[in-house]
C-alpha positions as CSV (number, residue, x, y, z in Angstrom):
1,X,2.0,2.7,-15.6
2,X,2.2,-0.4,-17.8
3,X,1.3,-3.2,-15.3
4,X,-2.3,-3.7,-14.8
5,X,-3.4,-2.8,-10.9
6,X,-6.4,-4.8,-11.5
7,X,-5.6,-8.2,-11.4
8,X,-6.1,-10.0,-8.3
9,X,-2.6,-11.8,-8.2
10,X,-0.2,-12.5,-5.4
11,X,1.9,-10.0,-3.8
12,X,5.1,-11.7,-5.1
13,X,3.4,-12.5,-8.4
14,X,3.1,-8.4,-8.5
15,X,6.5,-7.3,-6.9
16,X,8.3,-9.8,-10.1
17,X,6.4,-8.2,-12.6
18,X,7.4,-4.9,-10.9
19,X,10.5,-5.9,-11.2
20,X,10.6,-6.9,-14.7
21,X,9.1,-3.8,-16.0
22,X,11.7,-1.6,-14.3
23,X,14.8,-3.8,-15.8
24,X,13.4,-3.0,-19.3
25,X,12.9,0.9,-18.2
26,X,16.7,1.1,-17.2
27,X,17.7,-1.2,-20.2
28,X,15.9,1.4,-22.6
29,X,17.2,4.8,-20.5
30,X,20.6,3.1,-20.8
31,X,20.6,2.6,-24.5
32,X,20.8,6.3,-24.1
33,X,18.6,6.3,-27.7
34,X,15.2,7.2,-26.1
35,X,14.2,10.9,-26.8
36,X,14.4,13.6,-23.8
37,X,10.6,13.5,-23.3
38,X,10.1,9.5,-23.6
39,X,13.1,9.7,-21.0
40,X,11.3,11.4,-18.2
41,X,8.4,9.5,-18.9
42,X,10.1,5.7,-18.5
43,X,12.2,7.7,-15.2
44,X,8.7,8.6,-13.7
45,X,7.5,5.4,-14.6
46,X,10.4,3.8,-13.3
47,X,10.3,5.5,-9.6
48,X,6.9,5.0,-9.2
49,X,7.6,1.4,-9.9
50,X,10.8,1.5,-7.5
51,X,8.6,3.1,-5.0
52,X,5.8,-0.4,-5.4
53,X,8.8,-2.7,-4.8
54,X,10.0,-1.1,-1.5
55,X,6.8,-1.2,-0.5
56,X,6.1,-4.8,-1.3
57,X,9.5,-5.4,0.1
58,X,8.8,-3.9,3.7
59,X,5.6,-5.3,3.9
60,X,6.8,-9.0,3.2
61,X,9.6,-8.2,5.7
62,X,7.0,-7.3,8.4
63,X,5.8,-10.9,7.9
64,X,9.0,-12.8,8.3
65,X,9.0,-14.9,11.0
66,X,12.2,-16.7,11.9
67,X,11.8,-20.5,13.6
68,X,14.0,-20.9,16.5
69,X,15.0,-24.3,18.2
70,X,13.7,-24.1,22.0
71,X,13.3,-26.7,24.3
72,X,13.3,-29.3,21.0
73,X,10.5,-27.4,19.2
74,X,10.1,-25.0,16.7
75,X,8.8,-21.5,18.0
76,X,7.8,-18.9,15.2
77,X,9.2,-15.1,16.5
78,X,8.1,-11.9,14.6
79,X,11.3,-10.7,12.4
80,X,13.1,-7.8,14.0
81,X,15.5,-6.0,11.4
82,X,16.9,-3.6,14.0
83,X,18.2,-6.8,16.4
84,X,22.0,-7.1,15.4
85,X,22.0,-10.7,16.9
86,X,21.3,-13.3,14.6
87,X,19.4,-17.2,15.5
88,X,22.2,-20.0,15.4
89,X,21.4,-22.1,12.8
90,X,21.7,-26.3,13.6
């Protein structure tokens, strides 16, 4: 892969540049100019980067917490994805 592992840098920091690289990998495979060989490569490349963003991705959604109004004060609750009820916003 192109991005370096090895710098210490933030998870967001490394989910963008994630990001980045994978626009220019589907930029370049949509040009449709890239050789066969060169093609598989960036698509490799590409799902192993897709793979890295999900993960970042579920991991900063298991930190959400969502601040809820009780009793006049702000109350921090984990982030539950599977809850179809959403907190009324004031």
């Amino acid at each position: 892969m192109h991005y370096n592992k090895g710098r210490s840098e933030t998870p967001l920091a490394k989910f963008e540049e994630c990001l980045q690289r994978l626009e220019k990998i589907v930029q370049e495979l949509e040009k449709g100019e890239v050789p066969l060989e060169t093609s598989l490569t960036l698509f490799e490349e590409g799902m192993q980067l897709s793979s890295a963003c999900r993960k970042e991705l579920e991991q900063a959604e298991g930190k959400v917490e969502i601040l809820l109004k009780k009793n006049g004060k702000l109350q921090a609750e984990p982030f539950d994805p599977l809850t179809e009820k959403a907190p009324a916003r004031r």
